[in-house]
N, C-alpha and C positions, 0 to 999 in steps of 0.2 A: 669446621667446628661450629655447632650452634651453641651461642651464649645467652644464655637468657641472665641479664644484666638487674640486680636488685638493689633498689634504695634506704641506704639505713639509717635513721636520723638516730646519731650519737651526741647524746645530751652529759653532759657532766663530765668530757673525758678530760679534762686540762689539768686534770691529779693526777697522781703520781700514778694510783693502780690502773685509775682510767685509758692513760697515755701509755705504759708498757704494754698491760697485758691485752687489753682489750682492741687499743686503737694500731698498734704497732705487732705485737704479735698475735693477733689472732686478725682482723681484719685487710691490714696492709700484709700478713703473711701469706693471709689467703689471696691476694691480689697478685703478688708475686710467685706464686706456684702456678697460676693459672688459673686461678679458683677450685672449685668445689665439682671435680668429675661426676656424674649421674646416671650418664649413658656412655659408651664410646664415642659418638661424636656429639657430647654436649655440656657443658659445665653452664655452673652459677656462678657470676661474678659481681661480688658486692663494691657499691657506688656510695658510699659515705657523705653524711654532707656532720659537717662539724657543729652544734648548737652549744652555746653557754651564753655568762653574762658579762663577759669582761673580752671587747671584740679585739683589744691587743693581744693578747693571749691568742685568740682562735687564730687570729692572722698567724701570729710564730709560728705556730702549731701546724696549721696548713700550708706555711709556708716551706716547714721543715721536713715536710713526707711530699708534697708534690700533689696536696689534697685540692682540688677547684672549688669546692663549696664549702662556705662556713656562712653562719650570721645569728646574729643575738635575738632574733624576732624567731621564736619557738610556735606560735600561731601560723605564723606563713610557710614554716616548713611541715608542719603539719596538713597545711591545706594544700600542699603540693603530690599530686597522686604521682608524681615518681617516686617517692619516697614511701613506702607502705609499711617498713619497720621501722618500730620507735624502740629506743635501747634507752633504759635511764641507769646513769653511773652517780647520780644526787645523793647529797646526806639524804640520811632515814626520814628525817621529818618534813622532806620538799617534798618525797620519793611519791608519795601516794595520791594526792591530786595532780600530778605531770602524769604519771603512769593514769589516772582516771581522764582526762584532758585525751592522751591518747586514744585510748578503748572509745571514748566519742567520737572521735574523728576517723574510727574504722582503722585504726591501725595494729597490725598484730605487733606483740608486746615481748620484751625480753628483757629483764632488770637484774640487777643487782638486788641484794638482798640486805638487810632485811626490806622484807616490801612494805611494810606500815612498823607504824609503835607497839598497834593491839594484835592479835590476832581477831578479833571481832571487823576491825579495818580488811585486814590481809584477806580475810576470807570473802569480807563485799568485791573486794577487786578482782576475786576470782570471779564469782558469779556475773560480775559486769564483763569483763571479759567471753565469757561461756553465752550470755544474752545477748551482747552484741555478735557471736559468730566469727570475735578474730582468734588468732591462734597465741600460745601466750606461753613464756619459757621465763626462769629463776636460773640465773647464776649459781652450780652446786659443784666448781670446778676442783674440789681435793678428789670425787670419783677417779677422775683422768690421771690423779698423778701416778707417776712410776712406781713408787715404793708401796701405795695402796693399792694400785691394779694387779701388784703380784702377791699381796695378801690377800686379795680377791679368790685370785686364781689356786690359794692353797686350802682357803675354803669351801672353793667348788669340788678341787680334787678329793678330800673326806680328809685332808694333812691331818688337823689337829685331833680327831678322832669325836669327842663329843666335847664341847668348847665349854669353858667352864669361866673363866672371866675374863674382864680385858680391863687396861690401866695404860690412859690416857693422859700424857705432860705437854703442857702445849705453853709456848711462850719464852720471853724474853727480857731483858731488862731494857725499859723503856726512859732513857735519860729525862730530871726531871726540868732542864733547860735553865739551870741557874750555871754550871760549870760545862757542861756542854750541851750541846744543840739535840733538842727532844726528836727522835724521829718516825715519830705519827703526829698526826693532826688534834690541834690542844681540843677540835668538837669531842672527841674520843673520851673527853676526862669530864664535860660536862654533862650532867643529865638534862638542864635543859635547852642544849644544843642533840640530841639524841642520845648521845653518849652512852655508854654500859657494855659491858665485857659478857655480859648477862645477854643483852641484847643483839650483841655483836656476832659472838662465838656459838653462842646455842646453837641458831641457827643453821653453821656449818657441824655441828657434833649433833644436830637432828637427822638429819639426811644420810649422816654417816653413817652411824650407827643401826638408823630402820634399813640402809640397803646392806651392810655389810654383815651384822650380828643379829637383827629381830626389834620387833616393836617393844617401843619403851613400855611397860606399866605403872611407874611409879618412880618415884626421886628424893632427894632429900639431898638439899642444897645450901652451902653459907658460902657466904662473899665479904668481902671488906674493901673499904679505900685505903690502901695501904699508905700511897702518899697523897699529901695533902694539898700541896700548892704546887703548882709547875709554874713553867713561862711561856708565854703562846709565840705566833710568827709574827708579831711586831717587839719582841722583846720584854713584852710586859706580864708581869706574877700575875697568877690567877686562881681561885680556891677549885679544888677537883669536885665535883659536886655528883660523878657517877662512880658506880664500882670499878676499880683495875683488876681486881684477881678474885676467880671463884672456884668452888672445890664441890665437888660432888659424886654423889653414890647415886645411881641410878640400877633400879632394877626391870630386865627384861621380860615381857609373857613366858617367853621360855624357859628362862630359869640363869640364863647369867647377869652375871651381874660385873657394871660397869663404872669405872671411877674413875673422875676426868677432874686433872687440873689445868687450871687454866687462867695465867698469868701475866701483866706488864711489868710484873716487879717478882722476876726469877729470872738467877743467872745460871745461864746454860752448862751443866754437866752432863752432857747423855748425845747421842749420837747426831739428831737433830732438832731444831725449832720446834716439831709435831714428832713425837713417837708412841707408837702403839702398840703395847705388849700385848700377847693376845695367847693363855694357858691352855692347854686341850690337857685330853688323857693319854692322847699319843704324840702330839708335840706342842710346841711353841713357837711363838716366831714373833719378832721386833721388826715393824715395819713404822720407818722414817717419810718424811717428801719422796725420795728417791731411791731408796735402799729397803731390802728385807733380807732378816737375818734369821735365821734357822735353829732350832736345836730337836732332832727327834728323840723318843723315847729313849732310842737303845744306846742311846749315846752321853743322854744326863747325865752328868758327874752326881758321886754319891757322898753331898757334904756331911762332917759329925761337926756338931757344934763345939767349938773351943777356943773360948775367949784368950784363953794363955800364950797361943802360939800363933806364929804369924800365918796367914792362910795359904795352904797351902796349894790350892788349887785357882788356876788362874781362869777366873770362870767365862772372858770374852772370848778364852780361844777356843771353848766347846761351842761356838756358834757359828756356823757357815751364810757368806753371802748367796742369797739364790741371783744364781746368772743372766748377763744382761740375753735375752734369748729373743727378743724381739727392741726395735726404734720407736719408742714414746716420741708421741708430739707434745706439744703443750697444752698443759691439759685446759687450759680456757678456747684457746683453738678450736681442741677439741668437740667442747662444747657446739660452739657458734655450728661448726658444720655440721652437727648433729642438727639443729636449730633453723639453720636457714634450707635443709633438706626437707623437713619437715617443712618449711613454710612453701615452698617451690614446689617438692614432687608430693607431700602429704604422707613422707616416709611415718612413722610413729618415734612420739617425743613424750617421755613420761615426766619428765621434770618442770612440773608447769605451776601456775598460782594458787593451786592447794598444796601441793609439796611446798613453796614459800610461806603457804599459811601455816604448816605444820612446824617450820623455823621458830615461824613467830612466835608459835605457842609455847612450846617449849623455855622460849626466851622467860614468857610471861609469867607461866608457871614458877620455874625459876627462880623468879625476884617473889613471888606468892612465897615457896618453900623457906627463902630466906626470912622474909618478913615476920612468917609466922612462926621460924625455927619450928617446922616441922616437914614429915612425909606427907607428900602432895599426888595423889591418882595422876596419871596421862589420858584422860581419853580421847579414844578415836578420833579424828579428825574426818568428819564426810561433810561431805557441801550439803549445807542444811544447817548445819549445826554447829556451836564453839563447845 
């Protein structure tokens, strides 16, 4: 079996999402399958070397997976051509001169999102990317999950008939660390640590939305800080200074129309963390992380409004789970080997740093709509232009 063996410098993984998803199951997962098959007798096997700033950490860390290289000098492993991928997992506001630092040093690029604060940033980083000739990939991993790949697949088949809107709840209640332990990171609640749900969230309801339903044309969006003070991870009060939860109507070129809330301060009623109602003429269907739930036309219950008497129809059980009929991987996983095929054989990889920039903007717009409490255009996004 020939391995063609690839180096990947992993910057920022000693967080939480860093270390599950990215360094444990998508990278050491792929190590442990074998890697990344291409041919019958040939895989990709990825060689990680660990970078951050706190080298006890890296130690644990590599000491904990069986990983041989770590070290806090991000120059030297840059300058090391066994390593020719650079991954950054950094808050938003490092992300874009490390990610620029990269792209100089000829390394092809694949980051976590968002890629900058501006879209005006996010889209230079593409272009430096495209002028130096490396190759360059955005973290967009709710594509891969289970419960969206099979609303995928009911929108390919013609399910919902002509699609008429969709209503997006996303969030959870996010402790504010005075009586129990907050769990996200206090940068999250500051704006000048990067902070914003604006910032955060767009980004993945960008991507979703243009692959799933059609381009955005238009928005109109408000936000608030709902709470006001948290406690950080040294135990200390702190003022919130970014938005926690945002609400919005957004409308499609095509004519649906979409309403997305999106929350740290809502306590969960409904099937999942992320659900996605999605109306047609000829059905419906609630797709979760993991789960899609069904109702077709000829099967709607036919409700009469009557506040007087207790309702009579129990309307969860007019809806069917669609069957597990294929084994989802994890949909970050997923990703990578989409990612590192493309980097190796030169397979095709459409989720690159103008899809990031398109994150961005949306974000950007966004906090515009709120600001000015009004409807805000989307335009196009093409390299050339914000």
């Amino acid at each position: 079996m020939k391995v063609q063996t690839i180096g990947i410098i992993l910057h920022g993984v000693t967080g939480r999402m860093g270390t599950n998803q990215h360094l444990v199951r998508s990278i050491l997962a792929i190590r442990q399958q074998g890697g990344i098959r291409i041919a019958p007798d040939e895989v990709i096997m990825p060689d990680p070397i660990l970078v951050g700033r706190n080298a006890a950490k890296l130690k644990g860390l590599a000491e904990a997976h069986a990983i041989k290289h770590y070290t806090t000098d991000l120059d030297q492993a840059l300058a090391d051509d066994r390593y020719p991928v650079y991954f950054d997992a950094l808050t938003t506001p490092l992300r874009p001169a490390h990610v620029r630092k990269a792209i100089t040093a000829g390394k092809h690029i694949y980051t976590e999102k968002p890629t900058a604060l501006s879209a005006a940033d996010a889209l230079a980083l593409y272009h430096e990317a495209v002028q130096a000739g490396v190759k360059h990939g955005v973290v967009q991993d709710k594509l891969w999950l289970p419960g969206l790949l099979k609303l995928k697949q009911l929108i390919d088949s013609g399910f919902f008939g002509a699609i008429l809107s969709v209503r997006g709840e996303f969030g959870y209640w996010v402790f504010d660390g005075f009586d129990t332990p907050c769990q996200r990171p206090s940068w999250n609640y500051r704006k000048e640590d990067g902070g914003s749900i604006l910032i955060d969230m767009f980004c993945h309801w960008r991507y979703l939305i243009d692959h799933l339903f059609g381009a955005i044309d238009a928005m109109v969006v408000s936000a608030a800080t709902h709470i006001p003070r948290r406690v950080d991870e040294q135990g200390q009060p702190y003022d919130c200074t970014a938005d926690d939860s945002a609400y919005a109507i957004l409308q499609l070129r095509n004519g649906v129309l979409v309403q997305m809330n999106s929350s740290w301060c809502v306590r969960v009623r409904r099937d999942d963390l992320l659900t996605l109602q999605v109306d047609g003429t000829k059905g419906s269907a609630v797709a979760g992380l993991r789960d899609c739930w069904v109702q077709h036309h000829a099967v709607t219950p036919k409700p009469v409004w009557n506040p007087d008497i207790d309702q009579p129809i129990d309307f969860y059980a007019g809806w069917q789970p669609m069957p597990p009929n294929t084994v989802y991987d994890n949909a970050f996983k997923a990703q990578w080997e989409l990612f590192l095929r493309h980097v190796v054989a030169d397979t095709p990889f459409q989720w690159d740093l103008l899809e990031g920039a398109k994150g961005v903007q949306l974000g950007e717009l966004a906090i515009q709509s709120w600001q000015e409490r009004a409807w805000v255009n989307v335009p196009e996004l093409v390299a050339g232009r914000v």
